[in-house]
MIKOLPA-42142 format. One record per residue (C-alpha): residue in three letters; x, y, z. Coordinates in steps of 0.2 Angstrom, whole numbers, padded with zeros to 4 digits, always signed. Each point is the difference from the previous one (the first is absolute). Example, Ala and Ser with C-alpha at 12.3 -4.5 7.8 and 13.67 -1.06 7.14 Angstrom:
2
ALA+0062-0022+0039SER+0006+0017-0003
//
This chain:
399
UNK-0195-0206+0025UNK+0004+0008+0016UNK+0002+0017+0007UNK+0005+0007-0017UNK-0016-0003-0005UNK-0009+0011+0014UNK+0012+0012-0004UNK-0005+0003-0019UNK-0018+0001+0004UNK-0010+0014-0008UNK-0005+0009+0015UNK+0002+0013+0012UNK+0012-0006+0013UNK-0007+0009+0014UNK-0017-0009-0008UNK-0004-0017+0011UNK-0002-0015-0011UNK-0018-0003-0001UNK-0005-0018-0001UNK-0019-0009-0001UNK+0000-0017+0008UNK-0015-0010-0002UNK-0002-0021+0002UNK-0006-0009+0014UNK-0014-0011+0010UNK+0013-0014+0003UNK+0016+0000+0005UNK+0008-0006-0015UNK-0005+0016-0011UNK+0002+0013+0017UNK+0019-0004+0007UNK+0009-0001-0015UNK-0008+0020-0002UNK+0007+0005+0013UNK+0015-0009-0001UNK+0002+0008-0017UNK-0003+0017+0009UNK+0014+0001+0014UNK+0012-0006-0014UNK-0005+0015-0007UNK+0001+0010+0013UNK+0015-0005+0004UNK+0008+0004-0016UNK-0006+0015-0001UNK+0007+0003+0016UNK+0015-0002-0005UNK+0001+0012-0015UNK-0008+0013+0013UNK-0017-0001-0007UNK-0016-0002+0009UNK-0017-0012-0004UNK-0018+0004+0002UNK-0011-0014-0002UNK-0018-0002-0001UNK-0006-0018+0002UNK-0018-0001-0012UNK-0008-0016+0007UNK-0017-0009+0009UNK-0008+0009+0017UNK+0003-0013+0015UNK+0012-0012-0010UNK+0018-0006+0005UNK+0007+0014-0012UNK-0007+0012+0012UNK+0006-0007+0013UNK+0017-0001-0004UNK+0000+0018-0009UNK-0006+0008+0017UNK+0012-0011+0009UNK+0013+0006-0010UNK-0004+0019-0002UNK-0006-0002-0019UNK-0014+0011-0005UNK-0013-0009-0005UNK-0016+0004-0012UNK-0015-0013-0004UNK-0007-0006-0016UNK-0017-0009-0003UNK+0007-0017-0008UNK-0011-0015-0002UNK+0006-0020-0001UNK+0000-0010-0014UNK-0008-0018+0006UNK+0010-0012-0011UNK-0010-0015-0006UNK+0003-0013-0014UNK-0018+0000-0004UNK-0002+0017-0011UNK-0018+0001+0006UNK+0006+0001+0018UNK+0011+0016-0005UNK-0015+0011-0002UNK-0007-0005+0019UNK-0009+0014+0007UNK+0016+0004+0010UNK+0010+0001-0013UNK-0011+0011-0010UNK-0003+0012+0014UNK+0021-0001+0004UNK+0004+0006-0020UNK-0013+0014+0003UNK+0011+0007+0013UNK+0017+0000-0011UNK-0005+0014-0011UNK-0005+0010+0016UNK+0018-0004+0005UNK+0009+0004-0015UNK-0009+0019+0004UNK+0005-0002+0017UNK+0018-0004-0004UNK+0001+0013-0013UNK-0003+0013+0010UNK+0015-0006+0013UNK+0013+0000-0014UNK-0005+0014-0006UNK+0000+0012+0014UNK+0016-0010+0007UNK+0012+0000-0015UNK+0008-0016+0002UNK+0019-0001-0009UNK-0005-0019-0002UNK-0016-0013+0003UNK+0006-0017+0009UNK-0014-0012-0001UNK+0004-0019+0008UNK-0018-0008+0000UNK-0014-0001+0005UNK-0018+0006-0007UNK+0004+0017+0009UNK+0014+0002-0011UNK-0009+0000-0014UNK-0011+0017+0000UNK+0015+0007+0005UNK+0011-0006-0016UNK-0013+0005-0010UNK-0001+0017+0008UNK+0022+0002-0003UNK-0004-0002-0019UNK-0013+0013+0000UNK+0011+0010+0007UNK+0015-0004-0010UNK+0009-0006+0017UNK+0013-0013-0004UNK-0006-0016+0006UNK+0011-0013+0006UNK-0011-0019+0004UNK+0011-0011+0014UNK-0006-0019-0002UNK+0006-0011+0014UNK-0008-0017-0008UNK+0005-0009-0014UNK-0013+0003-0010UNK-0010+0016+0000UNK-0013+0004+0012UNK-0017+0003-0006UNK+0003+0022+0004UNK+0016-0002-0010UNK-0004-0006-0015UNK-0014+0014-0002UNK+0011+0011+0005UNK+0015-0006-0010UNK-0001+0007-0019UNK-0001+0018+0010UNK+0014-0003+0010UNK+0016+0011-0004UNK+0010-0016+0006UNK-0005-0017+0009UNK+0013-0005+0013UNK-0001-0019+0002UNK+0007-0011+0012UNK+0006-0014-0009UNK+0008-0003-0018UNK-0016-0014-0002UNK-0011+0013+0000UNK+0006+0008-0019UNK-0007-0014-0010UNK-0015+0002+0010UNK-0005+0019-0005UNK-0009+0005-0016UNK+0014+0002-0013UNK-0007+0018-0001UNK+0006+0005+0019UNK+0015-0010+0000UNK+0012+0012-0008UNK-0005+0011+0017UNK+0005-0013+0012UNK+0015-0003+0010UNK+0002-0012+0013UNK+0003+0008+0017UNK-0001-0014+0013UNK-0013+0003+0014UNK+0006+0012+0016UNK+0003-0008+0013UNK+0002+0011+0016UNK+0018-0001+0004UNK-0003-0004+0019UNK-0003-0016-0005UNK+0018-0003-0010UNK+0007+0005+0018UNK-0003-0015+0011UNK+0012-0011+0011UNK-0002-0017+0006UNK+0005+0001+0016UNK-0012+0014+0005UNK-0015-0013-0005UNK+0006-0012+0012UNK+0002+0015+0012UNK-0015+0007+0000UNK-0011-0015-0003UNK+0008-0011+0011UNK+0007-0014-0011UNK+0013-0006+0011UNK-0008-0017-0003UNK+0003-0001-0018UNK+0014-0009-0007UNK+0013+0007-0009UNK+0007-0014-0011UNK-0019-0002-0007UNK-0008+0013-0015UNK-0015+0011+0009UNK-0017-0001-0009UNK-0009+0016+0002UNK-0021-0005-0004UNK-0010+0018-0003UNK-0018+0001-0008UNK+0001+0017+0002UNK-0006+0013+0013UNK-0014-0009+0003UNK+0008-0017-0001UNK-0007-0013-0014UNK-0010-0016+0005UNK+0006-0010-0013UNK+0016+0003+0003UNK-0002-0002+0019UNK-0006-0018-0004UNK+0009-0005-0012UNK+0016+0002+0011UNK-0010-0004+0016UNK-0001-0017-0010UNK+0018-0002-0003UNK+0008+0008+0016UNK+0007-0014+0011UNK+0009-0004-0016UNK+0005+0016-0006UNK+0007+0003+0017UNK+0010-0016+0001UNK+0010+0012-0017UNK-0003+0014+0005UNK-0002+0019+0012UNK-0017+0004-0002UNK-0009+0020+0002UNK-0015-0001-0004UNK-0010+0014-0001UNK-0019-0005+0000UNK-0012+0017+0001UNK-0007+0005+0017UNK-0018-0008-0004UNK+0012-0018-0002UNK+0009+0001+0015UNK-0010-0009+0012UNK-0004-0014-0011UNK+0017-0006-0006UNK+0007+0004+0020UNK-0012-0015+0004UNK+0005-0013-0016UNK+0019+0005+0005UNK-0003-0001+0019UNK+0005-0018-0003UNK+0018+0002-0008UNK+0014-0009+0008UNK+0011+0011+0011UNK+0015-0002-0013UNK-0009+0007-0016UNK-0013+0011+0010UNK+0015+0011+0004UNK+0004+0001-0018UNK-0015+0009-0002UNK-0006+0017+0001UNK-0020+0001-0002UNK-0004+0019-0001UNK-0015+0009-0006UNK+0007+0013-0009UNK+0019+0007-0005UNK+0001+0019+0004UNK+0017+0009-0001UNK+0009-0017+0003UNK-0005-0004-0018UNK+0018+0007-0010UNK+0011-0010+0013UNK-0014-0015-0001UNK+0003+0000-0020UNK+0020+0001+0003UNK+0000-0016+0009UNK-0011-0009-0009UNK+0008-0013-0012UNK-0018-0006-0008UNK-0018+0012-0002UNK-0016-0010-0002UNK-0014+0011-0004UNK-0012+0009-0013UNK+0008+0008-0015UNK-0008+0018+0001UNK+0011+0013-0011UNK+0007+0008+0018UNK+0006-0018+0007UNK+0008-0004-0018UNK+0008+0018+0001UNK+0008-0002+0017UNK+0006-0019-0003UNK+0007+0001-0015UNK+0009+0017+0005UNK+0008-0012+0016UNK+0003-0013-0010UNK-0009-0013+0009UNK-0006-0017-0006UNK-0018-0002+0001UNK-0015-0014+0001UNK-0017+0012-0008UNK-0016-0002+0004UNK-0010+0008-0012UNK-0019+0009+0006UNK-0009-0008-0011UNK-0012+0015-0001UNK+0010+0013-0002UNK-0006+0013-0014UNK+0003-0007-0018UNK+0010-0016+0008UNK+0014+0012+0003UNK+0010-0010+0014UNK+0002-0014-0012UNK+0006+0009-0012UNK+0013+0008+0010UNK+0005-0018+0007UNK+0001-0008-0014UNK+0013+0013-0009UNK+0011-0004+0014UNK-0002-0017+0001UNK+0002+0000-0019UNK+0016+0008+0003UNK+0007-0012+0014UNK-0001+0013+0012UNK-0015-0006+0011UNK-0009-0016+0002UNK-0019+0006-0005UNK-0016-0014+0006UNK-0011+0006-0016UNK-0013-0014+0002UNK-0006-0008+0017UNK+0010+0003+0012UNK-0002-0016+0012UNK+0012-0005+0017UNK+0010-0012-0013UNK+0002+0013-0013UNK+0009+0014+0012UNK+0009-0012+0008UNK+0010-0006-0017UNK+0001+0019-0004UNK+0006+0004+0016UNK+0013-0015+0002UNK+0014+0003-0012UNK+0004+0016+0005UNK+0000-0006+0019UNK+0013-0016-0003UNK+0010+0009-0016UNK+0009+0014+0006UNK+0007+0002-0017UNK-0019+0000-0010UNK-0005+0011+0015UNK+0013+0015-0006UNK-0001-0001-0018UNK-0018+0003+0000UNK+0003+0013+0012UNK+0013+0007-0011UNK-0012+0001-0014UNK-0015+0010+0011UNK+0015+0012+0001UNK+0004+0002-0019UNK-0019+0003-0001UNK-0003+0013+0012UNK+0004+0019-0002UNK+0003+0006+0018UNK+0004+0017-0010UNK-0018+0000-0006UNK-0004+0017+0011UNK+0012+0008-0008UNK-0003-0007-0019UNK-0018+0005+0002UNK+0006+0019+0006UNK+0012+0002-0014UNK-0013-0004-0012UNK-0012+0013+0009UNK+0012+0013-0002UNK+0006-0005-0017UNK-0018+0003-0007UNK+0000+0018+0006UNK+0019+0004-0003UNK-0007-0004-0018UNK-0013+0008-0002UNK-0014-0012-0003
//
C-alpha cells in the first residue's frame, strides 16, 4: 500500500485526515506513536493531504511531554494501573481496586473525545491509558488499529484485542501467541523505528566523541542500560573489562547517577586499554553514528532496543530486566537468540557467563556477521510505514 491508498480514501480531500493516538507512560508504547504519526504525515504529505492529530493520554506523563514538544494536541483521560501479581489475592489490593474504579470513568471521559473529534481511525500502542480510549473507538464505531511492540501481548492489548479492527504486531512469533479468534485480524508490521537512527556513520562517532584512541583493526562493543544506565550490566562488564578491552573498543554508556562510580574502579586501567575506552553517562544525538560503529551491543532487550538492532543488523549480547512487565524482555531475547540472531543471558547472568557470550563474536569475525546478518533478516526498518499502510487501509475500506 502506498499513496494510492491515501488517494482512494472516502473523504473530502480538502477534509484533514483525523487521527487519535493514545499509548504511553514508557517509552516503549510513546515513540513508536509518534514514530507511526510523522510516517503518516509524511505520506499524506505527499498526496497533498493534511493530518490533524489529537493525542488521548495520562496528565504529566511522557506522552504529554512528547505531544507538547511535538505540536500534537493533546486531551486526558482517567486511567488506573493494573498491579500484576501471581498471587490472585494480591490483584484485588486496595490499589487495584480503587485503580479499576477509575476505568469506567475513563471510558466516559474517552468517549466523549472521539466523539466530539471524529477520528478516521483509533491507534492504540499500550499502555493502561490505551485502554479507555479503545474501548471508547468501538463505542463509537471508530476503526481501531492495536500496535504491539513485544512478543507477546501486553496486558492493555489483549483486553483491547477482540475489539480491535486489526492488530499490528511486531514479529511473526507473535501469531501463534494471539487467541485464534483475533488472529485472522493480524498482520505483522515490525516496530517503527525513527529513521534518524538508520542514518548514522562511523566516523562521525569517533569525531564527536573523541575516539581517536580506539583501534580500528579490533570490533567496538557498545554497553547501554539504557537512559538511566543499568547496574547490572555496569558490573557485570566492569567485571570483565580489562579483558574485554584486550579484544576489543569499548563505549560504554553507564547512566549519569553511574558515572562517578565506575570513573573510580576504571581510574586504574593501563594507559593502552584505557584509551580504548569511552566511559559516558549518557548518549545524546551521537547515539545513530554510536550504533553505526558498533560491531557488538550488550544491553537490555526492551521492544525499542530489539527494534533499532535488529533494523541495523547488529550482533548482540542481551541482558534481559528481569522485572520487566510479564517477563517481556525475556521473551524478546530468547526469540532471537532462538533464531541465531542474538546471544540472550536468560538465567544468571555472572562475569563468566557474558564473558563466553561475548567471546566468539570478538575473535570469529565470520560468527560475528552471520548473526548480524540474521538481526537484519528479523528487523523491518519499513515498519513506520507497514503500520501507516494498515492505518490507512482500515479507512480506505470502510471498517
Amino acid at each position: 500500500m502506498n499513496s494510492d491508498t491515501v488517494n482512494r480514501l472516502p473523504l473530502d480531500p480538502d477534509r484533514a485526515f483525523r487521527l487519535i493516538v493514545t499509548g504511553g507512560g514508557t517509552g516503549g508504547h510513546t515513540y513508536p506513536a509518534l514514530t507511526a504519526v510523522r510516517a503518516l504525515q509524511t505520506r499524506l504529505g505527499v498526496a497533498g493531504r493534511t493530518l490533524e492529530v489529537l493525542w488521548v493520554g495520562t496528565a504529566g506523563s511522557l506522552e504529554a511531554r512528547v505531544a507538547a514538544g511535538e505540536g500534537i494536541r493533546f486531551a486526558s483521560v482517567a486511567t488506573g494501573k493494573i498491579r500484576r501479581s501471581s498471587n490472585p489475592l494480591k490483584l484485588v489490593s486496595p490499589a487495584n481496586v480503587k485503580d479499576m474504579g477509575r476505568v469506567p470513568l475513563g471510558v466516559a471521559q474517552a468517549r466523549r473525545v472521539v466523539s466530539d473529534f471524529r477520528p478516521d481511525v483509533v491507534l492504540a500502542t499500550g499502555g493502561y491509558v490505551a485502554v479507555p480510549v479503545g474501548l471508547a473507538a468501538r463505542i463509537c464505531r471508530r476503526p481501531l488499529v492495536v500496535h504491539e511492540q513485544t512478543v507477546r501481548l501486553g496486558l492493555a492489548n489483549r483486553s483491547l484485542a477482540r475489539r480491535a479492527t486489526c492488530i499490528a504486531v511486531s514479529s511473526e512469533s507473535t501469531l501463534p501467541l494471539l487467541p485464534e479468534t483475533v488472529r485472522a485480524t493480524a498482520v505483522v508490521t515490525g516496530n517503527p523505528v525513527r529513521p534518524e537512527v538508520l542514518s548514522g556513520r562511523p566516523d562521525k562517532a569517533i569525531e564527536a566523541l573523541g575516539l581517536h584512541g580506539f583501534d580500528q583493526r579490533r570490533p567496538t562493543v557498545y554497553v547501554t542500560g539504557g537512559a538511566q544506565g543499568s547496574q547490572q550490566i555496569n558490573i557485570l562488564v566492569r567485571d570483565v573489562l580489562p579483558w574485554l578491552l584486550s579484544h576489543a573498543n569499548v563505549i560504554h554508556q553507564c547512566g549519569p547517577d553511574n558515572l562517578a562510580d565506575l570513573r573510580q574502579h576504571t581510574a586504574a586501567l593501563p594507559g593502552e586499554l584505557a584509551a580504548r575506552y569511552l566511559l559516558t553517562g549518557y548518549v545524546g544525538p551521537e547515539l545513530p553514528d554510536v550504533l553505526a560503529l558498533a560491531d557488538v551491543v550488550i544491553s537490555r532487550s526492551g521492544a525499542g532496543t530489539i527494534a533499532e538492532l535488529t533494523a541495523l543488523g547488529k550482533a548482540a549480547v542481551f541482558i534481559p530486566l528481569a522485572t520487566s512487565a510479564g517477563n517481556e524482555q525475556a521473551h524478546n531475547a530468547r526469540h532471537l537468540h532462538d533464531a541465531g540472531a542474538a546471544v540472550a543471558l536468560l538465567g544468571e547472568a555472572t562475569p563468566d557467563i557474558l564473558r563466553a557470550a561475548v567471546e566468539p563474536l570478538l575473535v570469529d569475525s565470520d560468527r560475528r556477521t552471520t548473526m548480524a546478518q540474521r538481526a537484519r533478516a528479523a528487523g523491518r526498518p519499513d515498519a513506520a510505514d507497514r503500520l501507516v499502510d494498515v492505518l490507512l487501509s482500515v479507512v480506505a475500506d470502510g471498517h
